[in-house]
N, C-alpha and C positions, 0 to 999 in steps of 0.2 A: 578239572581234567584237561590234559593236553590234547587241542584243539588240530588236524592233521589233516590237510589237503590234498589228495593225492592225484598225480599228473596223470595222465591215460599210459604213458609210458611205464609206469611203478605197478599198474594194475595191469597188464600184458604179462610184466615180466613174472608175480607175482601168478599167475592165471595158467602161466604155460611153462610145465617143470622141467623142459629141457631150455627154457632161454639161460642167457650165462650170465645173466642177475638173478636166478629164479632163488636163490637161495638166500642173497640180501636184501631180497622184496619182500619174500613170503613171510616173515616175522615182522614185516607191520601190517601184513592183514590179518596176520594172525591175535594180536595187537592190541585191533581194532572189533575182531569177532568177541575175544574174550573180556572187552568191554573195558580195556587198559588205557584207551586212550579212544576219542573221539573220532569218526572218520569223515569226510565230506570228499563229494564228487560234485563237479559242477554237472547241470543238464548235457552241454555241450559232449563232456565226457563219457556218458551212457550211449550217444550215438556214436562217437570214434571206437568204443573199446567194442560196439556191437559189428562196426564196420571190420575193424582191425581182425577181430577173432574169425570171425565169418571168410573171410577172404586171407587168412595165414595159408601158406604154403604146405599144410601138416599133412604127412601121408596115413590113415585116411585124411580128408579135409573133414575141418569141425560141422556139422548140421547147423543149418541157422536154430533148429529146436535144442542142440546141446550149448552153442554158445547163451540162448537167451537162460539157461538153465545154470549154465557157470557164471552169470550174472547176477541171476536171482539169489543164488547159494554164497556168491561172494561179496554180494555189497549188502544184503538185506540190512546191514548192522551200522550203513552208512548214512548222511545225512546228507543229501541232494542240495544244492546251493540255484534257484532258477534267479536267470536274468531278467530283470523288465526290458522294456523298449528303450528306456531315458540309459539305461545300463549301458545296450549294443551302441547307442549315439555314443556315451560318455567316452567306452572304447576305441569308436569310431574316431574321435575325436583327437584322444592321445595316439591314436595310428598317425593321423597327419601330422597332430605336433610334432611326432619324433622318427616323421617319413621315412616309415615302415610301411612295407607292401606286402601282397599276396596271406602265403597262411600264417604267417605272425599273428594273425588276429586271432587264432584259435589259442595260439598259448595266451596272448594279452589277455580272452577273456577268463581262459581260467585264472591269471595272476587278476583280475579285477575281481573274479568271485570269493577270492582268497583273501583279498580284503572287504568284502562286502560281510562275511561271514567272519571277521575277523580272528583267522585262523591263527596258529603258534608256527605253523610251519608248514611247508608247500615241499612234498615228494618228488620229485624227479630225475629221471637220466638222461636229461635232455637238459641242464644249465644252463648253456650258452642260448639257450631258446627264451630263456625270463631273465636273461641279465640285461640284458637289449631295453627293458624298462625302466633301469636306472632308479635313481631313489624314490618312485612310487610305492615299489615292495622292499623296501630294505628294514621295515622293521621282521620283515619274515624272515625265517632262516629256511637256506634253501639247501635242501640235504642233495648230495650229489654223488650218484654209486660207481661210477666208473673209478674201477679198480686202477690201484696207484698216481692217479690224476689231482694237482693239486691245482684251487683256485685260487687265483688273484683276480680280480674284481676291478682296478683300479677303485677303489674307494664307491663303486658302485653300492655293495654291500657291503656295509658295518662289519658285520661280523661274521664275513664267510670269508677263512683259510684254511679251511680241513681237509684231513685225507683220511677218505674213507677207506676199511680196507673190505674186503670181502668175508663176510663168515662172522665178520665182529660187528656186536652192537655198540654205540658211540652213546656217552653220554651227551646229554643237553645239557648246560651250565644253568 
């Protein structure tokens, strides 16, 4: 089974049916409910998607009791990725090799959970936030939904050139 890492970005957009990916998000969690493909979320990620939902802008605002509820109802079928201690250091570590500062470290540790759980593929609308890691995740394929956007990588990743379009599923070779 296809192994699927999903960025807190891809789980927002998927979570809230007026965002303007909700509709190229919501068929991998649906995906992922119907048991088609593997789901994983890192720890870090249950606290930003519980922050993010909680404090969206939405008229009414979400209750912190509906958000923990659209949590419970959307990831139950996921596979939590936790980080040790030696992990955050490991992180910590390629932050200063590759002198990156401030919340870079939040995408870095999900792109390190992502290979810890050696996933098939890391979800995001947020690219330009895990190409910054260069060939530590390049055997991952990083799917990218920003409608008509195409990536060049400089040779960062292998084998990301795609353009997504919106409404259509893409195959994996």
């Amino acid at each position: 089974m296809i192994k699927v890492l999903f960025d807190t970005s891809v789980l927002v957009a998927s979570i809230l049916v007026n965002h303007e990916q909700h509709s190229a998000c919501i068929s991998w969690l649906i995906r992922v409910k119907r048991g088609e493909i593997q789901g994983y979320i890192g720890t870090h990620t249950l606290a930003e998607l519980y922050a993010i939902l909680s404090a969206f802008p939405a008229k009414p605002r979400l209750s912190p009791q509906l958000v923990q509820q659209l949590i419970k109802e959307n990831l139950d079928s996921f596979e939590i990725i936790s980080l040790t201690s030696d992990d955050y250091k490991a992180v910590i570590n390629l932050m200063v090799t590759l002198n990156l500062r401030g919340g870079a470290i939040y995408d870095a540790l999900i792109a390190y959970g992502s290979l810890k759980a050696e996933v098939d593929h890391l979800l995001t609308l947020n690219l330009k936030h895990f190409i910054r890691f260069g060939g530590r995740i390049e055997k991952i394929w990083l799917f990218w939904f920003l409608c008509g956007n195409e990536v060049y990588t400089d040779g960062f990743f292998v084998k990301i050139a795609l353009k997504v379009l919106p409404y259509k599923h893409f195959t994996i070779p």
